[in-house]
HTML snippet that shows the backbone in 3Dmol.js (N, CA, C, O; Angstrom):
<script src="https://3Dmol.org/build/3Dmol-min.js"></script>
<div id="view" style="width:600px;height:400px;position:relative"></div>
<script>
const pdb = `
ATOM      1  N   UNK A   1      -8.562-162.601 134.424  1.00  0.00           N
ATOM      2  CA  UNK A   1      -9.942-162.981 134.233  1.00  0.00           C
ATOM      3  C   UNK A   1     -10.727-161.810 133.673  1.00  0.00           C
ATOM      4  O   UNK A   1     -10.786-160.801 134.375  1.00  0.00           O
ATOM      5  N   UNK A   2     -11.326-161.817 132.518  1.00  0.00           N
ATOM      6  CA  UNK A   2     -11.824-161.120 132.007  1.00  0.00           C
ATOM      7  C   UNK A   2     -13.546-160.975 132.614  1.00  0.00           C
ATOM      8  O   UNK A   2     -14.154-161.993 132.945  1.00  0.00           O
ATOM      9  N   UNK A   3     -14.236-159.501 132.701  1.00  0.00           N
ATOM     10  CA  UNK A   3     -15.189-159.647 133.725  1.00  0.00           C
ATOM     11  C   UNK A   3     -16.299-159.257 132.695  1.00  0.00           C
ATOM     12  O   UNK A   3     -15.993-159.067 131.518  1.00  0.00           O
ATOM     13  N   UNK A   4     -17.858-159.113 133.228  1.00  0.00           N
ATOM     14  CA  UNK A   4     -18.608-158.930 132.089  1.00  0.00           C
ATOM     15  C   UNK A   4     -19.554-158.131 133.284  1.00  0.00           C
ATOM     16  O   UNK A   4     -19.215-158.180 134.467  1.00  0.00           O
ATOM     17  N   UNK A   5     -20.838-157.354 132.810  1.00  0.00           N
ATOM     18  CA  UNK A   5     -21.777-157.006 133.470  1.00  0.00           C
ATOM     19  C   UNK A   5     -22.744-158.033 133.365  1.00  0.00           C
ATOM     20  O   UNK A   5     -22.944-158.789 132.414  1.00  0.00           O
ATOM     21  N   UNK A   6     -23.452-157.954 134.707  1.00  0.00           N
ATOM     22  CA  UNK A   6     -24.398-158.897 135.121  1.00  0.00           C
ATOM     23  C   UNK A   6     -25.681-157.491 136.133  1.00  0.00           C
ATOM     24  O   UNK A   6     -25.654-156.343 136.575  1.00  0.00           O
ATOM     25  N   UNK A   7     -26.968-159.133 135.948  1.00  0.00           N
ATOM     26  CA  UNK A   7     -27.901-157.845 137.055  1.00  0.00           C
ATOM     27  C   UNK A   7     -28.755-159.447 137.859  1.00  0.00           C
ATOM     28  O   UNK A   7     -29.590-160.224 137.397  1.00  0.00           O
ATOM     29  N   UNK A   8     -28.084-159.395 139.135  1.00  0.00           N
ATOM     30  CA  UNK A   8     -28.617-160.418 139.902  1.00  0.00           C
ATOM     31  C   UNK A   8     -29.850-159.902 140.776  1.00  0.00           C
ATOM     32  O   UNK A   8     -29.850-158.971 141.580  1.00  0.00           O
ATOM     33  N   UNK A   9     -31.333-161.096 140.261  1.00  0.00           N
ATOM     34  CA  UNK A   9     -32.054-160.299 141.030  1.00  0.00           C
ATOM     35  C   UNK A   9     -33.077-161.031 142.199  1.00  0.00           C
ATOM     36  O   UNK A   9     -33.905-161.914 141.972  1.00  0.00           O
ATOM     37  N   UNK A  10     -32.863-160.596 143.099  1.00  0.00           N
ATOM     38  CA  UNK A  10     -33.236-161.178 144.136  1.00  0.00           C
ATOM     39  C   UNK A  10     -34.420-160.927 145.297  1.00  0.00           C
ATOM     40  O   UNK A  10     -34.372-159.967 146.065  1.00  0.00           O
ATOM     41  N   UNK A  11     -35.561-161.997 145.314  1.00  0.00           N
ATOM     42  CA  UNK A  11     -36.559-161.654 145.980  1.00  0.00           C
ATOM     43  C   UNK A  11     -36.630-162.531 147.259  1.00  0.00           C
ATOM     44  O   UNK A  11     -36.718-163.753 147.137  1.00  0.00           O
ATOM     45  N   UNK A  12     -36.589-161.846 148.684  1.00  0.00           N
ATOM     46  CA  UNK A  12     -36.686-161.924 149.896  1.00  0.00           C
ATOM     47  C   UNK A  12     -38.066-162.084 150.492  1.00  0.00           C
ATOM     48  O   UNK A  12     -38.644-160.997 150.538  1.00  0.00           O
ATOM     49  N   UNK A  13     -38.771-163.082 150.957  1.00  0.00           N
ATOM     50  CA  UNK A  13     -39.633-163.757 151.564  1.00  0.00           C
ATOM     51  C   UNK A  13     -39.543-163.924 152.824  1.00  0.00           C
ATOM     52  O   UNK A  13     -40.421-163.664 153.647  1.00  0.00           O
ATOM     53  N   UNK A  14     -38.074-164.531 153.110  1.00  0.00           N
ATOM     54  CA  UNK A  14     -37.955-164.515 154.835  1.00  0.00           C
ATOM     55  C   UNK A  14     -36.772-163.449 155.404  1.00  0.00           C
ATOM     56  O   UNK A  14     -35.580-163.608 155.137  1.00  0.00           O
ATOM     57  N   UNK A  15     -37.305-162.298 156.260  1.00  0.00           N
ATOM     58  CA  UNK A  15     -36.922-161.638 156.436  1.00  0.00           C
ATOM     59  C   UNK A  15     -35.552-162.010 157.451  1.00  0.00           C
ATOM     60  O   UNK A  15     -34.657-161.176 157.592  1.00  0.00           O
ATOM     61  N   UNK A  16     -35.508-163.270 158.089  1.00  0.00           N
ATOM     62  CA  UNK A  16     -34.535-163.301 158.979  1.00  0.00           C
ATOM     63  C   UNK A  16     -33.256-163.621 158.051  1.00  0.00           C
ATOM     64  O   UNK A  16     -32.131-163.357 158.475  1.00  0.00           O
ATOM     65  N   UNK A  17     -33.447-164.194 156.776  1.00  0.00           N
ATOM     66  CA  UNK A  17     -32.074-164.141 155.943  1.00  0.00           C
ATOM     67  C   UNK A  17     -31.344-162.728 155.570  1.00  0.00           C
ATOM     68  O   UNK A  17     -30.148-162.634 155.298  1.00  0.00           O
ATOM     69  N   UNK A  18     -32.360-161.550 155.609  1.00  0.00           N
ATOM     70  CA  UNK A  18     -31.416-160.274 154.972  1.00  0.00           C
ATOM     71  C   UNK A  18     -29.824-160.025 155.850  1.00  0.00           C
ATOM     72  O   UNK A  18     -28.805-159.577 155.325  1.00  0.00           O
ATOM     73  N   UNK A  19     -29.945-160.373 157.014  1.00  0.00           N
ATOM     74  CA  UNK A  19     -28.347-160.064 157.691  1.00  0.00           C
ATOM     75  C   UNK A  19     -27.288-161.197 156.984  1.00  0.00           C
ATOM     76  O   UNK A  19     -26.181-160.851 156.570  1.00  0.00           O
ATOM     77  N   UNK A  20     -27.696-162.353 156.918  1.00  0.00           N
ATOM     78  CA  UNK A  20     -26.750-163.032 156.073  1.00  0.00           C
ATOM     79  C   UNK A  20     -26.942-162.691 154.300  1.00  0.00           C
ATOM     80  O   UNK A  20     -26.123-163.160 153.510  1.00  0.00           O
ATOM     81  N   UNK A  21     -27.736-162.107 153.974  1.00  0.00           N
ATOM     82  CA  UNK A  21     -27.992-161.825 152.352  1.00  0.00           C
ATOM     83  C   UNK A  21     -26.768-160.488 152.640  1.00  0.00           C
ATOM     84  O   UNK A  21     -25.680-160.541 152.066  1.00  0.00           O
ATOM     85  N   UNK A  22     -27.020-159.656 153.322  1.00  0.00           N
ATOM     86  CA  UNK A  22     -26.001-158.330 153.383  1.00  0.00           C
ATOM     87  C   UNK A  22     -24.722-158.566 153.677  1.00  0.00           C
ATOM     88  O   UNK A  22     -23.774-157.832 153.398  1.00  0.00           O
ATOM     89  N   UNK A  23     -24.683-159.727 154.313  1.00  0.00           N
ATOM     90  CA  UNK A  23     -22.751-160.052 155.049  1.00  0.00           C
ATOM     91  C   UNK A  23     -22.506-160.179 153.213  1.00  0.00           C
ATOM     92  O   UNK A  23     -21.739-159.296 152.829  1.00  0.00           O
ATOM     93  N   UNK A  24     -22.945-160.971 152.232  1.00  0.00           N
ATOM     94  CA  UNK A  24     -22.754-161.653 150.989  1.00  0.00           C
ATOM     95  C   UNK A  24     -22.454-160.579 150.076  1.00  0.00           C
ATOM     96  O   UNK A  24     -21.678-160.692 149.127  1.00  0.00           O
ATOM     97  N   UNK A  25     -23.060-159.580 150.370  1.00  0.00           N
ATOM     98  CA  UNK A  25     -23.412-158.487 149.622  1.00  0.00           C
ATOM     99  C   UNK A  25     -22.169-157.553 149.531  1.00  0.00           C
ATOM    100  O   UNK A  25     -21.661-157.094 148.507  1.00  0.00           O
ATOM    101  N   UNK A  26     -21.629-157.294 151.389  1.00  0.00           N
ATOM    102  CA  UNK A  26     -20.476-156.523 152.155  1.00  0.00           C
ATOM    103  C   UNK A  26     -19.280-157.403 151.503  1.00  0.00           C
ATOM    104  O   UNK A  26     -18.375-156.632 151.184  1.00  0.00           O
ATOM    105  N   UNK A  27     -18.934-158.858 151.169  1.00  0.00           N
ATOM    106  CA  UNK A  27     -18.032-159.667 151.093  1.00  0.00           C
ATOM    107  C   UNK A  27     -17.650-159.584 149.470  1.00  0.00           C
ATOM    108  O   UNK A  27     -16.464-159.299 149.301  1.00  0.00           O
ATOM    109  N   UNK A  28     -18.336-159.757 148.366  1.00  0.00           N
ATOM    110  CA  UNK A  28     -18.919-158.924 147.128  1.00  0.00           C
ATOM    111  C   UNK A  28     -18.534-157.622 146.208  1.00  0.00           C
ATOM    112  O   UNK A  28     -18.222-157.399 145.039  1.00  0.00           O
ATOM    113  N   UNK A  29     -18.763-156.809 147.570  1.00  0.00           N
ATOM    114  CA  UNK A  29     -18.772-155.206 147.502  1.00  0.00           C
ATOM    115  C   UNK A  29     -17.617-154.872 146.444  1.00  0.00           C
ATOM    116  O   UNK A  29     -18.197-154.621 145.388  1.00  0.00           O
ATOM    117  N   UNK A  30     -16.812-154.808 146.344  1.00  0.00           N
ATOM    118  CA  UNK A  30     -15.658-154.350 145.374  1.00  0.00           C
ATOM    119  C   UNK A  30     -16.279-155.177 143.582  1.00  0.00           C
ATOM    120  O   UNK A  30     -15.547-154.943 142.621  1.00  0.00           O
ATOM    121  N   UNK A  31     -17.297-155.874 143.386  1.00  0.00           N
ATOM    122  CA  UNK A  31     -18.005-156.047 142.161  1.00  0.00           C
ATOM    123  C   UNK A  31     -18.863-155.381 141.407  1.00  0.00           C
ATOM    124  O   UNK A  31     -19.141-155.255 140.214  1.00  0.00           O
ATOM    125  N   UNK A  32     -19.372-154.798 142.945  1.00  0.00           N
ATOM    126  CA  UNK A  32     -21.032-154.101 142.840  1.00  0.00           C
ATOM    127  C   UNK A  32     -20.763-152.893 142.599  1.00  0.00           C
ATOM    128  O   UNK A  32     -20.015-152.147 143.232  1.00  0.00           O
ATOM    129  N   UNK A  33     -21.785-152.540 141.052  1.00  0.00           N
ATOM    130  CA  UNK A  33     -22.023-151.719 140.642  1.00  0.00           C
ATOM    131  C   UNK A  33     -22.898-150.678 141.248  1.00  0.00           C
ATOM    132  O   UNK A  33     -22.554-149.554 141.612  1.00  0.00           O
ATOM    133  N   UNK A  34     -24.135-151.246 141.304  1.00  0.00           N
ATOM    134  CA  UNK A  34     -25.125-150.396 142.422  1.00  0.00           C
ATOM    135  C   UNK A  34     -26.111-151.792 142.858  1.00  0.00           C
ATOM    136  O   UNK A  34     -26.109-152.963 142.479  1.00  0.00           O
ATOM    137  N   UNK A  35     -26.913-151.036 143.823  1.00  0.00           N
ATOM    138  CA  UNK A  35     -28.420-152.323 144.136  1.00  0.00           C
ATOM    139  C   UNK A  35     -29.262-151.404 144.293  1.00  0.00           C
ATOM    140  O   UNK A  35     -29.081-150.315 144.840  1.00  0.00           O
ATOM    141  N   UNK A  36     -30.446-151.919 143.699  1.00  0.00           N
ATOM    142  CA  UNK A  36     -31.593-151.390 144.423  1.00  0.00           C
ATOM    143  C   UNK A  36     -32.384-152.178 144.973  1.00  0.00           C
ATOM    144  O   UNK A  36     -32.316-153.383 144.728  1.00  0.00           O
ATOM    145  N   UNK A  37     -33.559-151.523 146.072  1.00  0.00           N
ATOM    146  CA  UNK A  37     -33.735-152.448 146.913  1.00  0.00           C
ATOM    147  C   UNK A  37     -35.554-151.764 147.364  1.00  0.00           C
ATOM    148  O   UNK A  37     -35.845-150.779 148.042  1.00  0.00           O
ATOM    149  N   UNK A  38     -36.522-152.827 146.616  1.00  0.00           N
ATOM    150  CA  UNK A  38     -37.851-152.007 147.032  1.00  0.00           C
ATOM    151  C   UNK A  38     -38.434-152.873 147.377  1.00  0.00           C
ATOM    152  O   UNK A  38     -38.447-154.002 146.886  1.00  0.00           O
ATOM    153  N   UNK A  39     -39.271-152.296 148.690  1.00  0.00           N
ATOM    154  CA  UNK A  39     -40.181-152.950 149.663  1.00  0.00           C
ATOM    155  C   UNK A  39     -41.498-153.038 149.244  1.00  0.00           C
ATOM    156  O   UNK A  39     -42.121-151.980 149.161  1.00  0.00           O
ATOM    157  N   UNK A  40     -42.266-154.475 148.853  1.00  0.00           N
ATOM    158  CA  UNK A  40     -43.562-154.823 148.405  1.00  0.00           C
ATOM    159  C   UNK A  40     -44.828-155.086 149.138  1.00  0.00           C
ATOM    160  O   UNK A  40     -45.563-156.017 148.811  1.00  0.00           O
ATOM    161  N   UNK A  41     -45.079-154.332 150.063  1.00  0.00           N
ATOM    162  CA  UNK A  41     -45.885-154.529 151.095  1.00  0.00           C
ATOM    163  C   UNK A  41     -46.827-155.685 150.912  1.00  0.00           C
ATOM    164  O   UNK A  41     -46.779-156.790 151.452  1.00  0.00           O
ATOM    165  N   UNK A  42     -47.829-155.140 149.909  1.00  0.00           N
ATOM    166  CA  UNK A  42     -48.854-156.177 149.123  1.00  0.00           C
ATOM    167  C   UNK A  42     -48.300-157.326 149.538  1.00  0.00           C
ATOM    168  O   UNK A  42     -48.696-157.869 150.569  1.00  0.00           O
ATOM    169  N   UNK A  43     -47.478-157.751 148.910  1.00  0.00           N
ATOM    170  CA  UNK A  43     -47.107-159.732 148.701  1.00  0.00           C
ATOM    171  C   UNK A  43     -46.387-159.479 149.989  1.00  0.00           C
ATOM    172  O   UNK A  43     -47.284-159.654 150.813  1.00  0.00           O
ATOM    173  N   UNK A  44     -45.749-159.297 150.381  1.00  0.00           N
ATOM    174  CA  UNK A  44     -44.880-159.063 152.090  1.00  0.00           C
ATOM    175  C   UNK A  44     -43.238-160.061 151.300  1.00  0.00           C
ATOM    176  O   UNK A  44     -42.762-161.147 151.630  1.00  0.00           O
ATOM    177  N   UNK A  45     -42.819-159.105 150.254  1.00  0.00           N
ATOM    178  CA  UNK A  45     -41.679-159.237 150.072  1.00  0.00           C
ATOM    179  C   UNK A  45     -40.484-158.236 149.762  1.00  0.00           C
ATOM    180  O   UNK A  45     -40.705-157.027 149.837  1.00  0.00           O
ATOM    181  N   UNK A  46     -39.707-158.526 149.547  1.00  0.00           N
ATOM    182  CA  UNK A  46     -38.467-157.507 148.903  1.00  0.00           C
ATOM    183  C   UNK A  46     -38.024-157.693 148.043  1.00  0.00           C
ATOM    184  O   UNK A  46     -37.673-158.854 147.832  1.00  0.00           O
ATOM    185  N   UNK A  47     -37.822-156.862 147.229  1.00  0.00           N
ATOM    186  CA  UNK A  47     -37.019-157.224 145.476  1.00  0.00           C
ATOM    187  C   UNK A  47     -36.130-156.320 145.920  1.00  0.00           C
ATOM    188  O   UNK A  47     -36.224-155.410 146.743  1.00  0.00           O
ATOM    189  N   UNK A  48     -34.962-156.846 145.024  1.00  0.00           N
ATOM    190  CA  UNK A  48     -33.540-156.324 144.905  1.00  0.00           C
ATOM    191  C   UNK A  48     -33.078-156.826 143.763  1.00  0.00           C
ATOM    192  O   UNK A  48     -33.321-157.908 143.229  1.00  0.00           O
ATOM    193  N   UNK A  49     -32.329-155.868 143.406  1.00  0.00           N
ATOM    194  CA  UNK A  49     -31.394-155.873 141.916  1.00  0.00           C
ATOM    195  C   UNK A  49     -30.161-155.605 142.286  1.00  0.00           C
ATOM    196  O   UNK A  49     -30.018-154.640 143.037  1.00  0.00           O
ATOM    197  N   UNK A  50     -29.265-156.180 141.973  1.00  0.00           N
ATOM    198  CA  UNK A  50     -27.967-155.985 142.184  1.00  0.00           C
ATOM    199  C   UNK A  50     -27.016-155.952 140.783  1.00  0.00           C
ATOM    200  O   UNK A  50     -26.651-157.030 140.312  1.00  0.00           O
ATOM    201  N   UNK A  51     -26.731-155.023 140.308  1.00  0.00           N
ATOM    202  CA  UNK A  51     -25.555-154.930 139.144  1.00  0.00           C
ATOM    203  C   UNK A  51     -23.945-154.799 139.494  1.00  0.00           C
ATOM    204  O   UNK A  51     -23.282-154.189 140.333  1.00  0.00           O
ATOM    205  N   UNK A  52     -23.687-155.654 138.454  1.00  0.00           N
ATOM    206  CA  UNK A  52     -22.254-156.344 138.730  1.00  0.00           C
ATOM    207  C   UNK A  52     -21.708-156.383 137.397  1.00  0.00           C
ATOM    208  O   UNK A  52     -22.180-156.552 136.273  1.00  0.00           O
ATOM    209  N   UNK A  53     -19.934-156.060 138.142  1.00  0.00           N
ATOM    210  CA  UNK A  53     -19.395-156.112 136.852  1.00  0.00           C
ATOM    211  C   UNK A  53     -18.101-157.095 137.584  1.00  0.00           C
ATOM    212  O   UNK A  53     -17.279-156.827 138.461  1.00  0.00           O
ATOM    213  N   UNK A  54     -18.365-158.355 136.762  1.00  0.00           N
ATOM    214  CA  UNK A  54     -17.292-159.449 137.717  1.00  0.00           C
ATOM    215  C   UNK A  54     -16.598-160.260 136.244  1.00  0.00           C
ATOM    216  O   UNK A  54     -16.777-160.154 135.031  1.00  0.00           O
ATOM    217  N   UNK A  55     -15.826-161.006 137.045  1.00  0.00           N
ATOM    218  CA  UNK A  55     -15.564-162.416 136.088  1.00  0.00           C
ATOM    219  C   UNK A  55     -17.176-163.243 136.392  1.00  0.00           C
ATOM    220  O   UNK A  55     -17.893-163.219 137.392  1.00  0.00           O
ATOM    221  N   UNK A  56     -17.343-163.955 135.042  1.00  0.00           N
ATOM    222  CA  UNK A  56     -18.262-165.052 135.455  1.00  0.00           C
ATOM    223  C   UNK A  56     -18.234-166.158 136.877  1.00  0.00           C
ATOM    224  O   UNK A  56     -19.276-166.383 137.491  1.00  0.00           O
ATOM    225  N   UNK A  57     -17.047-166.721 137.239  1.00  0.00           N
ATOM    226  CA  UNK A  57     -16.777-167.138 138.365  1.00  0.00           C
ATOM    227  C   UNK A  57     -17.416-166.782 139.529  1.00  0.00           C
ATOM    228  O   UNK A  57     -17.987-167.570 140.283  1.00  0.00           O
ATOM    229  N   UNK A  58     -17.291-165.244 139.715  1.00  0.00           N
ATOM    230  CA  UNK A  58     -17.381-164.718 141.369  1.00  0.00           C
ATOM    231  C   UNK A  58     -18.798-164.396 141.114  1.00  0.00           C
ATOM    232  O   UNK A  58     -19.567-164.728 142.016  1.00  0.00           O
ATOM    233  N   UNK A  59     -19.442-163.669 139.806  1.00  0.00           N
ATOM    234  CA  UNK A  59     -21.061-164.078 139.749  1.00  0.00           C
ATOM    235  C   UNK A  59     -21.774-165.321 140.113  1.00  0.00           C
ATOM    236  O   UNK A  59     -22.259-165.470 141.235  1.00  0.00           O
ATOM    237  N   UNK A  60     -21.855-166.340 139.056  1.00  0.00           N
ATOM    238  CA  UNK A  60     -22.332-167.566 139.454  1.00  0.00           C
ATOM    239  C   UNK A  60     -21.856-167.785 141.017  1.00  0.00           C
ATOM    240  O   UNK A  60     -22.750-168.385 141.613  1.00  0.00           O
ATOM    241  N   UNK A  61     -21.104-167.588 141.589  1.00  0.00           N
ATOM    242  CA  UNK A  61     -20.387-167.504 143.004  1.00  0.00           C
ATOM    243  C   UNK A  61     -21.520-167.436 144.033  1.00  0.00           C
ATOM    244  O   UNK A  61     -22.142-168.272 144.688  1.00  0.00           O
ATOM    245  N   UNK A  62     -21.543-165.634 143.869  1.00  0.00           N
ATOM    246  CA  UNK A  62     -22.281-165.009 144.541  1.00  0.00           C
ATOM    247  C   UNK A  62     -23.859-165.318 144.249  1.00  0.00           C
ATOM    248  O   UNK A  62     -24.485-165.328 145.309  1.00  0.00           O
ATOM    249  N   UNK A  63     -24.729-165.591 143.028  1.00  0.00           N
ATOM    250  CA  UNK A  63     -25.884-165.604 142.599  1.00  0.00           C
ATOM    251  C   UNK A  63     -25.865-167.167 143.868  1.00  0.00           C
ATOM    252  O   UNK A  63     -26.402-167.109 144.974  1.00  0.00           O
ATOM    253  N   UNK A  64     -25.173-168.340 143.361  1.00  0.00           N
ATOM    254  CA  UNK A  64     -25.356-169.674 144.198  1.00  0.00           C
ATOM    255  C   UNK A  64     -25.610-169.362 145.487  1.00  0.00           C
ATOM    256  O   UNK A  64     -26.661-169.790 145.964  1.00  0.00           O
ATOM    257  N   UNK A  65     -24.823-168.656 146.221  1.00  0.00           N
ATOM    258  CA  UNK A  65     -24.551-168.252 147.542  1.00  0.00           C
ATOM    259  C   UNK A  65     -26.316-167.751 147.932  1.00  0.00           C
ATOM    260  O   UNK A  65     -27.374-168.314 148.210  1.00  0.00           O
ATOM    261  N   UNK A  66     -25.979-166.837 147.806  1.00  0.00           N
ATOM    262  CA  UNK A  66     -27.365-165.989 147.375  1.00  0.00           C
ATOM    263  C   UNK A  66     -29.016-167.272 147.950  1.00  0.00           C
ATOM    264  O   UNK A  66     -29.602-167.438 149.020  1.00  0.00           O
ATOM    265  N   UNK A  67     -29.164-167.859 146.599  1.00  0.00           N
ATOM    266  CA  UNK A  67     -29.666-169.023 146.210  1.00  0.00           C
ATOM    267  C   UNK A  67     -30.363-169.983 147.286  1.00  0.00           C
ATOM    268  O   UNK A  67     -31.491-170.435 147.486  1.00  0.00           O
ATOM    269  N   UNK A  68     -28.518-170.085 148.140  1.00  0.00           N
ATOM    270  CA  UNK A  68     -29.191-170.902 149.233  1.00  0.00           C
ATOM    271  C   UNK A  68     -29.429-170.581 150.338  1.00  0.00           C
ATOM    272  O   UNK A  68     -29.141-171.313 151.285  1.00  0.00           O
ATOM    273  N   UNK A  69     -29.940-169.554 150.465  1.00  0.00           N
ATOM    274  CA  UNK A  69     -30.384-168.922 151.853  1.00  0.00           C
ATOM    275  C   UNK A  69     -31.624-168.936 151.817  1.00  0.00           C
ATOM    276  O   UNK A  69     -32.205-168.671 150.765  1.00  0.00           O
ATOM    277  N   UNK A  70     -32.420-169.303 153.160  1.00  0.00           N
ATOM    278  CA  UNK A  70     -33.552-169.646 153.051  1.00  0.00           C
ATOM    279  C   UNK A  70     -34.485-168.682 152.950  1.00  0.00           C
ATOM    280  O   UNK A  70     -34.123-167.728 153.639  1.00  0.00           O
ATOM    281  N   UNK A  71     -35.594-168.462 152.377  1.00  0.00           N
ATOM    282  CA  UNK A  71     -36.760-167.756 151.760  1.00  0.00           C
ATOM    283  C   UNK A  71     -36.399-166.826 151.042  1.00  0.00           C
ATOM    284  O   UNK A  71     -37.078-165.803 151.137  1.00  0.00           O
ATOM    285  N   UNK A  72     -34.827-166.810 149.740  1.00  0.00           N
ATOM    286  CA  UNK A  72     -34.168-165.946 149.333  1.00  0.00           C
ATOM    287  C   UNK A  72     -33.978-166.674 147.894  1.00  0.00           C
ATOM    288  O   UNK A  72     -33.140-167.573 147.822  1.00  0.00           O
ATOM    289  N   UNK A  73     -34.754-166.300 146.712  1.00  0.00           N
ATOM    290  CA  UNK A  73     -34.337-166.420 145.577  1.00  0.00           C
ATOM    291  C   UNK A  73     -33.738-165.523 145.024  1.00  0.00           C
ATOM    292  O   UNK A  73     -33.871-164.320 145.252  1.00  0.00           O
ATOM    293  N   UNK A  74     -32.721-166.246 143.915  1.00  0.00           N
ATOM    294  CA  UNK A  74     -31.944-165.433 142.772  1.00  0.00           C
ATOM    295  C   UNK A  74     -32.025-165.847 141.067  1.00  0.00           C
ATOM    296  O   UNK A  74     -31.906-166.998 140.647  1.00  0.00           O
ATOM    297  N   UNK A  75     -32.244-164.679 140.248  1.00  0.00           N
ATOM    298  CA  UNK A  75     -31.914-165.198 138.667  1.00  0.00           C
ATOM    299  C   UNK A  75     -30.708-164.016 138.374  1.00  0.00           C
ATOM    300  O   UNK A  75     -30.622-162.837 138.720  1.00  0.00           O
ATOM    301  N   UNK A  76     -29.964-164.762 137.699  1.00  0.00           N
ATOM    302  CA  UNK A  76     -28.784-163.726 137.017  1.00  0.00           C
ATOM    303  C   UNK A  76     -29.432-163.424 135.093  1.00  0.00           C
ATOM    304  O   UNK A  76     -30.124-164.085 134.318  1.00  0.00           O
ATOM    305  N   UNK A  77     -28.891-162.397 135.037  1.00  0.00           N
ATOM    306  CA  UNK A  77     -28.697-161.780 133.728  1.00  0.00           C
ATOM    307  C   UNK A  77     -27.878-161.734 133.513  1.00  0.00           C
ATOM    308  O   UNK A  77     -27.235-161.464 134.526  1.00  0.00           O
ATOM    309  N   UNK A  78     -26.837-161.900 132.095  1.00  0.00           N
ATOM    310  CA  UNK A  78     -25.315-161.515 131.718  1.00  0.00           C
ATOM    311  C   UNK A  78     -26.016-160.383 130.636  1.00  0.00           C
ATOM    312  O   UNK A  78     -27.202-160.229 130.346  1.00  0.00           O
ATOM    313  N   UNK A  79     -24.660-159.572 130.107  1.00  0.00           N
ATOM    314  CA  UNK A  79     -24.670-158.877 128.796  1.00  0.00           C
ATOM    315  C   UNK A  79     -23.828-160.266 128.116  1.00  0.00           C
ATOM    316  O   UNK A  79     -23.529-161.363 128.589  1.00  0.00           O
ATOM    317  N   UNK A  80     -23.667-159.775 127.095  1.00  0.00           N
ATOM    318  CA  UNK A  80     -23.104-160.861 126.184  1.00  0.00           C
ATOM    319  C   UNK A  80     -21.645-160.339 125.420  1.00  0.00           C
ATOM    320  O   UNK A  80     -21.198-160.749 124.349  1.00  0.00           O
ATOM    321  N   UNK A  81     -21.049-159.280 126.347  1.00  0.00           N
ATOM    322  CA  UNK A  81     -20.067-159.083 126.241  1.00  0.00           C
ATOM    323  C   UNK A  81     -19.067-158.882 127.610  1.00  0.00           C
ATOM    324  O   UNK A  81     -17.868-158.641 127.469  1.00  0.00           O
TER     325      UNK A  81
END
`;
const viewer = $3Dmol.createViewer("view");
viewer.addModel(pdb, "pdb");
viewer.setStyle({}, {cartoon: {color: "spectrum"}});
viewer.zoomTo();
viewer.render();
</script>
């Protein structure tokens, strides 16, 4: 499977999802490039970026996963190579 870089990015609203957002993250881990992760006091959220270098599969995977956790959105980016 040929893999591509990606940058999944994800904003946290309900704080009781981050322990299951991190199990996803820990399960993942051998994809992940780096994350960053900054706290928005103002709006009372969290942004996170996560860069990845996967097959398309285990992205869309992980972004879905991601997705459906409650007060936890995701958008993916690909490169186009």
């Amino acid at each position: 499977m040929e893999s591509q870089v990606s940058i999944i990015g994800i904003i946290v609203e309900n704080w009781d999802s981050t322990d299951k957002l991190n199990e996803l993250l820990h399960e993942y881990s051998n994809y992940i490039i780096g994350r960053m992760g900054l706290p928005y006091p103002k709006k009372n959220v969290n942004i996170i970026s996560i860069a990845l270098d996967a097959p398309t599969e285990i992205i869309t995977a992980l972004a879905d996963k991601i997705g459906a956790l409650d007060g936890i959105s995701s958008k993916v980016v690909c490169s186009g190579k």
